[in-house]
BALOTOR-29891 format. One record per atom (N, C-alpha, C, CB): residue in three letters; atom name; x, y, z; residue number from 1. Coordinates in steps of 0.001 Angstrom, whole numbers. Glycine has a CB too. Example, Ala and Ser with C-alpha at 12.3 -4.5 7.8 and 13.67 -1.06 7.14 Angstrom:
2
SITE_aa_at_u_v_w_i
SITE_ALA_N_13190_-5690_7800_1
SITE_ALA_CA_12300_-4500_7800_1
SITE_ALA_C_13200_-3300_7800_1
SITE_ALA_CB_11308_-4473_9046_1
SITE_SER_N_12850_-2250_7080_2
SITE_SER_CA_13670_-1060_7140_2
SITE_SER_C_12900_30_7870_2
SITE_SER_CB_14084_-598_5725_2
END
This chain:
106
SITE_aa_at_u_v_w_i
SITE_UNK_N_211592_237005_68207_1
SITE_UNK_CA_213029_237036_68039_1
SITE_UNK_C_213373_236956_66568_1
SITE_UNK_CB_213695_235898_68813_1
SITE_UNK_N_214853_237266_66589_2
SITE_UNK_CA_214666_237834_64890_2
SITE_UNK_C_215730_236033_64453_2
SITE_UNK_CB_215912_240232_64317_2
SITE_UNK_N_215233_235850_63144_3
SITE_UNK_CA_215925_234356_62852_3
SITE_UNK_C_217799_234816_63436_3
SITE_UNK_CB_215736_233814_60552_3
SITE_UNK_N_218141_235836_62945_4
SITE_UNK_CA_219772_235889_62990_4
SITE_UNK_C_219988_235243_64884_4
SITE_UNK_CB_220507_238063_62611_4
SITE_UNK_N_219391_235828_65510_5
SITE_UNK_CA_219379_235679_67070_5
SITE_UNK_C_219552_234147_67273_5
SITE_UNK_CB_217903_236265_67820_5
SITE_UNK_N_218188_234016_66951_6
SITE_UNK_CA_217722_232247_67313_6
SITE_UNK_C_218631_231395_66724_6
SITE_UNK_CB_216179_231672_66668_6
SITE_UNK_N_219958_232029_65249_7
SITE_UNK_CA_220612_231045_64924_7
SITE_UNK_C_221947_230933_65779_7
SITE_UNK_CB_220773_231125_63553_7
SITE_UNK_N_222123_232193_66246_8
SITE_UNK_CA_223484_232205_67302_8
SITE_UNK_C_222975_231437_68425_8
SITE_UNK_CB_224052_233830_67900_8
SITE_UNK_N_221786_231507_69160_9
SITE_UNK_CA_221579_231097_70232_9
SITE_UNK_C_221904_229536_69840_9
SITE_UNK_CB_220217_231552_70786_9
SITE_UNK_N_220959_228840_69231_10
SITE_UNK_CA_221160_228062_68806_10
SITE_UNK_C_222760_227085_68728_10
SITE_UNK_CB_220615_228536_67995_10
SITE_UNK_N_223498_228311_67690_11
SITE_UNK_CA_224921_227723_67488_11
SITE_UNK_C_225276_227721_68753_11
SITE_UNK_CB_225970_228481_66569_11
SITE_UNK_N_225290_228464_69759_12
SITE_UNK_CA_226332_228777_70442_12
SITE_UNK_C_225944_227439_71678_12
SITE_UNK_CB_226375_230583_70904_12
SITE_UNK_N_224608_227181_71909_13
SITE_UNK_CA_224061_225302_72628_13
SITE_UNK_C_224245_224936_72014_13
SITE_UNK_CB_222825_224551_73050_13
SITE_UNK_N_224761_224551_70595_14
SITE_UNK_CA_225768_223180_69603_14
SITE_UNK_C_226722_223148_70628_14
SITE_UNK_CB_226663_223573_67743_14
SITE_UNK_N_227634_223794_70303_15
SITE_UNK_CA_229418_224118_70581_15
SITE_UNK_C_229540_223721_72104_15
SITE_UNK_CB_230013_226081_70352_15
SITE_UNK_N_228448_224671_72686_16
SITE_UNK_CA_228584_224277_74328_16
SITE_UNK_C_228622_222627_74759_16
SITE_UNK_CB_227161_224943_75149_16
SITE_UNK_N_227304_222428_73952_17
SITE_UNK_CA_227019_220898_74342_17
SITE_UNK_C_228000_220123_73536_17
SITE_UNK_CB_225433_220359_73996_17
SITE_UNK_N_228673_220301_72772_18
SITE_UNK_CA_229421_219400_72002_18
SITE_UNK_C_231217_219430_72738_18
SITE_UNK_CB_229249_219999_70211_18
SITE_UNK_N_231548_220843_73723_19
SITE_UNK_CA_232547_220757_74536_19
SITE_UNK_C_232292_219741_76101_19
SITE_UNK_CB_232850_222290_74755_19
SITE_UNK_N_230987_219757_76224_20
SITE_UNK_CA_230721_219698_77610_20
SITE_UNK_C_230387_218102_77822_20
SITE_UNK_CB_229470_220764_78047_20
SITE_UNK_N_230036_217684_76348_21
SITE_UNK_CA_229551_216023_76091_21
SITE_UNK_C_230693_215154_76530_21
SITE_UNK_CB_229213_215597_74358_21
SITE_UNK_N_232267_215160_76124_22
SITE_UNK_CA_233443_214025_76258_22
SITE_UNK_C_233589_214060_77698_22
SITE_UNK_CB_234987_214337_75436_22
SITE_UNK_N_233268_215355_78474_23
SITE_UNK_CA_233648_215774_79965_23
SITE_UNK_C_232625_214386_80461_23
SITE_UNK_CB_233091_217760_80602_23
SITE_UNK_N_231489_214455_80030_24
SITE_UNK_CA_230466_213736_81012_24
SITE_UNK_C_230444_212028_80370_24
SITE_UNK_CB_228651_214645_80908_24
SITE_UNK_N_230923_212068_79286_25
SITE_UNK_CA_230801_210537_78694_25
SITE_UNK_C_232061_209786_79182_25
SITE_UNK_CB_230745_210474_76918_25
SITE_UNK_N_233033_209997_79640_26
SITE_UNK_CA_234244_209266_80176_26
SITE_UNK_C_233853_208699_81719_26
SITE_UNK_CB_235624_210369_80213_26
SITE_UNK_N_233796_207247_81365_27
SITE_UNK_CA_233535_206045_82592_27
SITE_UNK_C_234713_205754_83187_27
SITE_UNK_CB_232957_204586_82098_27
SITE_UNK_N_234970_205669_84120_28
SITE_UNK_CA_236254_205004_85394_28
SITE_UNK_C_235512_203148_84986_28
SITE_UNK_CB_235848_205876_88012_28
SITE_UNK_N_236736_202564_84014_29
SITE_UNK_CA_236665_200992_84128_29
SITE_UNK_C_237121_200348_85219_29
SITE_UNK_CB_237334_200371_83157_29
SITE_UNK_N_236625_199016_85672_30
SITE_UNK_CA_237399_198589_86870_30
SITE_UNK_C_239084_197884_86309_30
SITE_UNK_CB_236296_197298_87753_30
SITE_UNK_N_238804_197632_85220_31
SITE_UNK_CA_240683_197115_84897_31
SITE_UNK_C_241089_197750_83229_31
SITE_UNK_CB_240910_194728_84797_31
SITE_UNK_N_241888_196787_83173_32
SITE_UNK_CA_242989_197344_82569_32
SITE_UNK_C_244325_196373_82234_32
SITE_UNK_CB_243343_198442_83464_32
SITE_UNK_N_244882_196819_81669_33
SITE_UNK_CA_245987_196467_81164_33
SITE_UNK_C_247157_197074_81785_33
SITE_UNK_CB_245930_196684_79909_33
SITE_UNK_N_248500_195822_82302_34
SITE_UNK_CA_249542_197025_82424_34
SITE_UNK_C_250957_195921_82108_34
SITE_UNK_CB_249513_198013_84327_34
SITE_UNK_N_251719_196642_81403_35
SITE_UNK_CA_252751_195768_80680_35
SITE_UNK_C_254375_195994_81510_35
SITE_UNK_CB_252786_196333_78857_35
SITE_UNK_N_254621_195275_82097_36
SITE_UNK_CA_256061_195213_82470_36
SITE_UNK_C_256747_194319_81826_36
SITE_UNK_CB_256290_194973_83755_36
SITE_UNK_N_258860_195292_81904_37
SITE_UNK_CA_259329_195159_81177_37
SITE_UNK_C_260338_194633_82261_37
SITE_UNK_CB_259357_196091_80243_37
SITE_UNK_N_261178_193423_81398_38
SITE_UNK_CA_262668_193341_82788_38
SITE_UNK_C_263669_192291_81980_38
SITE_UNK_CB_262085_192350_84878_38
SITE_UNK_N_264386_191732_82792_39
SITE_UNK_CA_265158_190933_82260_39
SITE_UNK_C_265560_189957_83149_39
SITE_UNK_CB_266095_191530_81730_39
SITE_UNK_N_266108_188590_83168_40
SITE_UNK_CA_266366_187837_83861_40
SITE_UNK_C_268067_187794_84035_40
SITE_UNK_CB_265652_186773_83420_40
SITE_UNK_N_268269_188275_86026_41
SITE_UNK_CA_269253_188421_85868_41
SITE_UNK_C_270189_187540_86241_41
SITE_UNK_CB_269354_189280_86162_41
SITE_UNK_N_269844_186323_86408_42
SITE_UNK_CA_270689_185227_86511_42
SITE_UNK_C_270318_183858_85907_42
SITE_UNK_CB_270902_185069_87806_42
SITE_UNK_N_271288_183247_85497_43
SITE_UNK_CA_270726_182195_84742_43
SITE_UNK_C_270494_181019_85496_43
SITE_UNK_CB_271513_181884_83662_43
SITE_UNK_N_269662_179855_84680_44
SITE_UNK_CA_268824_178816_85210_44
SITE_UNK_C_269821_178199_85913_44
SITE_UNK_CB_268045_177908_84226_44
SITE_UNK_N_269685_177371_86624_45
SITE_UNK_CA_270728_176222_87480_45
SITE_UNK_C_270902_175144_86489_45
SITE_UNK_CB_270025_175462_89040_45
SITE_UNK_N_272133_174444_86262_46
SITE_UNK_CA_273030_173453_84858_46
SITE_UNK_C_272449_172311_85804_46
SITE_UNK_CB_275335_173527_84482_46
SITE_UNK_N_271932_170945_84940_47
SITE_UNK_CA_271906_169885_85627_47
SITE_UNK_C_272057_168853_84814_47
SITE_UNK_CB_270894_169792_86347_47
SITE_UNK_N_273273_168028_85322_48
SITE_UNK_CA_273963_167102_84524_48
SITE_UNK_C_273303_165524_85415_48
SITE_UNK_CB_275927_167480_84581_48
SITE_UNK_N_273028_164446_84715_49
SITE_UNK_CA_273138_163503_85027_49
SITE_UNK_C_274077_162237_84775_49
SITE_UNK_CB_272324_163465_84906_49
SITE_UNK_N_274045_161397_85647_50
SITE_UNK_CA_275261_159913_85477_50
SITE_UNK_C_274899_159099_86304_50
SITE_UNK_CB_276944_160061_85823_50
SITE_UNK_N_273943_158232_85354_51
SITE_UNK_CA_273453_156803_86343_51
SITE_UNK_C_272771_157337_87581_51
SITE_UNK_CB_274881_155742_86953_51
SITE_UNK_N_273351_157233_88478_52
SITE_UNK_CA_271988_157612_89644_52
SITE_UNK_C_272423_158865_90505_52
SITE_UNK_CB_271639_156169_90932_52
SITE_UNK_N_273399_159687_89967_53
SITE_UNK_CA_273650_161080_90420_53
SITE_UNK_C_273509_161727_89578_53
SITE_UNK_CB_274723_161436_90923_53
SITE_UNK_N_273274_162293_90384_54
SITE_UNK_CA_272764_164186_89715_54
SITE_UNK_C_273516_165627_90366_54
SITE_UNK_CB_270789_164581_90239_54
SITE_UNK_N_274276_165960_89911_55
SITE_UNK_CA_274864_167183_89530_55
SITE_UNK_C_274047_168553_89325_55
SITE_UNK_CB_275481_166885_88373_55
SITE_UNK_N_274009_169560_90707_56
SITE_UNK_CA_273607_170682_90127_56
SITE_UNK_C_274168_171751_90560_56
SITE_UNK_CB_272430_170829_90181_56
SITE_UNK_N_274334_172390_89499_57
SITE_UNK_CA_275090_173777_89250_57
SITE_UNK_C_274584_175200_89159_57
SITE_UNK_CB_275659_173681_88122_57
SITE_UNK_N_274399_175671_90391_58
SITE_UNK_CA_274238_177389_90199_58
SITE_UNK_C_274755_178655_90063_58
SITE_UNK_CB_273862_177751_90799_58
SITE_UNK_N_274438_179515_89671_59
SITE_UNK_CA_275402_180840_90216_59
SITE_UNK_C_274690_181377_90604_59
SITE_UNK_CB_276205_181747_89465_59
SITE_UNK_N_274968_182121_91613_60
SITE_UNK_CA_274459_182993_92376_60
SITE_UNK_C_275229_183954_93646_60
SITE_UNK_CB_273535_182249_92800_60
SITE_UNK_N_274303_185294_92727_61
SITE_UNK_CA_275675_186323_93267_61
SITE_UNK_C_277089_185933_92973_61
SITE_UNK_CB_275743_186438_94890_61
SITE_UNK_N_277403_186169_91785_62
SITE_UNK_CA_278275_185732_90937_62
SITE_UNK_C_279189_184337_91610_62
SITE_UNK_CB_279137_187030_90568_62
SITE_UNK_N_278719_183616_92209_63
SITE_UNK_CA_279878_182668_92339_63
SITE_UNK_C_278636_181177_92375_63
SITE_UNK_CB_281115_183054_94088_63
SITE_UNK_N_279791_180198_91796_64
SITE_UNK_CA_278979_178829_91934_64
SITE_UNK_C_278665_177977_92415_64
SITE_UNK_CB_279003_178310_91600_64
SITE_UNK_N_277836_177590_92717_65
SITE_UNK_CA_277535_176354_93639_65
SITE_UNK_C_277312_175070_92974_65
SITE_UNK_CB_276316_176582_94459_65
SITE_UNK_N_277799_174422_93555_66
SITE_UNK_CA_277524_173070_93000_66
SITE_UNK_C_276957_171982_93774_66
SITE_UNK_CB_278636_172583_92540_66
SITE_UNK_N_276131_171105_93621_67
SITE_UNK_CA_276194_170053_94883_67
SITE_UNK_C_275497_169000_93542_67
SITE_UNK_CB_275009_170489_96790_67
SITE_UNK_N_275600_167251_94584_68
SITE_UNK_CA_275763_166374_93946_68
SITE_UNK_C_274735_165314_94737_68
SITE_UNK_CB_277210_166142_93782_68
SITE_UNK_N_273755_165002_94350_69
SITE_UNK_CA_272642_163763_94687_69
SITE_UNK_C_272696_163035_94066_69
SITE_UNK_CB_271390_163845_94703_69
SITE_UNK_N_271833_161758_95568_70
SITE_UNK_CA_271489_160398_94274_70
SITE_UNK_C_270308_160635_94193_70
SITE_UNK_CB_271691_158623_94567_70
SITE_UNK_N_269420_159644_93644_71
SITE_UNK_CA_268388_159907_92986_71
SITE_UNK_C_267199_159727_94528_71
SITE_UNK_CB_268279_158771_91488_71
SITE_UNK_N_267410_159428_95843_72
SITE_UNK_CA_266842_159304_97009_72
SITE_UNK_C_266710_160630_97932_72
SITE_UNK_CB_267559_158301_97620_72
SITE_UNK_N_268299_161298_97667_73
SITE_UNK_CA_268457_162865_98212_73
SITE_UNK_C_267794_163576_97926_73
SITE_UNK_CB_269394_163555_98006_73
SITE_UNK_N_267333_163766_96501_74
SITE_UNK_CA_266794_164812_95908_74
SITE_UNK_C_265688_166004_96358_74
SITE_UNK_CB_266399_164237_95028_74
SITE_UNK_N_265102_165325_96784_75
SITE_UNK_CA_263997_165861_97582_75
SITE_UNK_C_264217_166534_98782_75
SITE_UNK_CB_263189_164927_97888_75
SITE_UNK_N_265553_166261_99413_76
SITE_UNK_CA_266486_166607_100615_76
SITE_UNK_C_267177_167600_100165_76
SITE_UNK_CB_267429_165538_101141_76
SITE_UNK_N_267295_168476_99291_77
SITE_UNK_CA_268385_169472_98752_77
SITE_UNK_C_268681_170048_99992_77
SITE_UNK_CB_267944_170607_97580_77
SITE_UNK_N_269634_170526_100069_78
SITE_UNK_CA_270358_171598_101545_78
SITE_UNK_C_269409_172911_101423_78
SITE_UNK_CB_272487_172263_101302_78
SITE_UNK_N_269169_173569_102065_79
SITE_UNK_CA_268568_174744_102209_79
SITE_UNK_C_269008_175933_101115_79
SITE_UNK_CB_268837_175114_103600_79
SITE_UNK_N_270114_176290_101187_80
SITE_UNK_CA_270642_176946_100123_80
SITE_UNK_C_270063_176883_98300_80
SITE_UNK_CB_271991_176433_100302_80
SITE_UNK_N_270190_175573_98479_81
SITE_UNK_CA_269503_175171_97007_81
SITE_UNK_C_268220_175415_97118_81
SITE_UNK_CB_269622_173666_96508_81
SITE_UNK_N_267102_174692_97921_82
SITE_UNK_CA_265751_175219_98486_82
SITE_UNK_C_265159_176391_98731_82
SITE_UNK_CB_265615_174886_99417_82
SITE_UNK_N_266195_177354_98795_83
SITE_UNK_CA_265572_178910_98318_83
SITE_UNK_C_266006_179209_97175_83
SITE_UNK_CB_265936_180168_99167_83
SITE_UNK_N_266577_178919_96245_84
SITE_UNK_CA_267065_178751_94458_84
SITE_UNK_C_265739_178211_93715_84
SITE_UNK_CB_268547_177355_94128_84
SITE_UNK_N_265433_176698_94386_85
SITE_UNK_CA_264364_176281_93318_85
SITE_UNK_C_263627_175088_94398_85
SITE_UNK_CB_265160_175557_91563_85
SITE_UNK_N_262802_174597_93725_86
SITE_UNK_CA_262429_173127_94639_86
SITE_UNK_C_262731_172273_93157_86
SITE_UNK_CB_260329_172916_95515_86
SITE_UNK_N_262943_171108_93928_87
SITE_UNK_CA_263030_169609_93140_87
SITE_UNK_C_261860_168518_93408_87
SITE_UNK_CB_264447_168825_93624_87
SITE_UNK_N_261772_167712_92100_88
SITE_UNK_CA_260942_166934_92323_88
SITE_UNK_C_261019_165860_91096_88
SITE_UNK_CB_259733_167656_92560_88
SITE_UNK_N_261388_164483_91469_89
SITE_UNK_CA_261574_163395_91063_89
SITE_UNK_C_260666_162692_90612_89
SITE_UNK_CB_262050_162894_91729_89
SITE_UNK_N_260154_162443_89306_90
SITE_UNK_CA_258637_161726_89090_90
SITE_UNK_C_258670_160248_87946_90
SITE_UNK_CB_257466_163133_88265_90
SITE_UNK_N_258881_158991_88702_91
SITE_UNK_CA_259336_157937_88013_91
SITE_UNK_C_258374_157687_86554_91
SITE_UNK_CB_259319_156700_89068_91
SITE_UNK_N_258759_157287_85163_92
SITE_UNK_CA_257968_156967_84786_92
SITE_UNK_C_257289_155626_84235_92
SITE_UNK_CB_258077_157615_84379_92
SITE_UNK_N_258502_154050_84852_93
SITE_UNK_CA_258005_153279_85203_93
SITE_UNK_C_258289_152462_86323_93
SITE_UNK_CB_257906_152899_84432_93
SITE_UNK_N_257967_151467_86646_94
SITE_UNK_CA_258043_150765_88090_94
SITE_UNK_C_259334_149967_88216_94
SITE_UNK_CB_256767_149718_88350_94
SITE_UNK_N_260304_150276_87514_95
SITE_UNK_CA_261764_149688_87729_95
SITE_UNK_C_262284_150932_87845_95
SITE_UNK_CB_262507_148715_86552_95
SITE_UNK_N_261689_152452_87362_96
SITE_UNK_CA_262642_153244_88127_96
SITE_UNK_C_263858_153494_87481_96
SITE_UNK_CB_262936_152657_89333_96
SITE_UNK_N_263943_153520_86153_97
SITE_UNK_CA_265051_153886_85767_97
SITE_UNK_C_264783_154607_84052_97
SITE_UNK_CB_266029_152536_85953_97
SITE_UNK_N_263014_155521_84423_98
SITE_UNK_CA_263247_156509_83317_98
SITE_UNK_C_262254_157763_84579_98
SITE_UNK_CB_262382_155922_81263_98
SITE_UNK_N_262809_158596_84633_99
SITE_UNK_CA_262605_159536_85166_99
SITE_UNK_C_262196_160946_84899_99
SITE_UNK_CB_263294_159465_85555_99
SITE_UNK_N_261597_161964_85267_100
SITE_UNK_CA_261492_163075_84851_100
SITE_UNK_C_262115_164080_86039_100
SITE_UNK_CB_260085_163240_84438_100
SITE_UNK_N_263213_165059_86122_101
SITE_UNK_CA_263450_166023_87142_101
SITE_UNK_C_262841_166980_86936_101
SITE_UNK_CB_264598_166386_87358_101
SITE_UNK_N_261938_167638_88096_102
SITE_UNK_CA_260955_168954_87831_102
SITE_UNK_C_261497_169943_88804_102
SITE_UNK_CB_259206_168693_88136_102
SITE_UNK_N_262303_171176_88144_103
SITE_UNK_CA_262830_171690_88902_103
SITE_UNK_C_262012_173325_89028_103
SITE_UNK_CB_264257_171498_88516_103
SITE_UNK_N_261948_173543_89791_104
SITE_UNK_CA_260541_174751_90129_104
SITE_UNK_C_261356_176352_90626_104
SITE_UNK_CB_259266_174003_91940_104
SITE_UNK_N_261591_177016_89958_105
SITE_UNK_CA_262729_177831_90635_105
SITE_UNK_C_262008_178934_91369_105
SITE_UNK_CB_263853_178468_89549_105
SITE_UNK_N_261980_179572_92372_106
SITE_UNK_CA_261280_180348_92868_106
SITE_UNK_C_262093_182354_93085_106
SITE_UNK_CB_260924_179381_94218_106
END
């Protein structure tokens, strides 16, 4: 064969193999990344305290709710409130009069 031949042949298995290489080197990973975007469309529930009631304030579906516990109810919220958030009362000493409210909104 004459060199001019053997160099086309040649070139022309570069080019091939160099189109045909990205086809066969691309792996299926099992994950990934995926980024969602949104906004929060109602705001948190207001909670006011006074001595041993507690005051809480929602909106939802534009209108407000309000309801009013002592510090024994809490855990009793009405149902309505109970699909809004859960509550949870956690003393932090044994007289009971420094507290933490943990309100969990779902």
């Amino acid at each position: 064969m004459s060199t001019l031949l053997k160099r086309i042949l040649s070139t022309s298995l570069c080019v091939t193999s160099f189109f045909m290489f990205p086809a066969t080197a691309q792996q299926i990973t099992p994950g990934g990344i995926i980024h969602f975007r949104g906004a929060i469309v109602e705001s948190p529930c207001e909670v006011n305290s006074q001595q041993q009631q507690i005051e809480v304030s929602c909106i939802r579906d534009g209108k407000l709710r309000s309801s009013r516990y002592n510090t024994q109810q809490i855990a009793m919220a009405p149902e309505s409130l109970q699909q809004i958030a859960s509550m949870r009362m956690q003393y932090l000493n044994e007289q009971k009069n420094l507290a933490i409210l943990n309100i969990e909104y779902k």
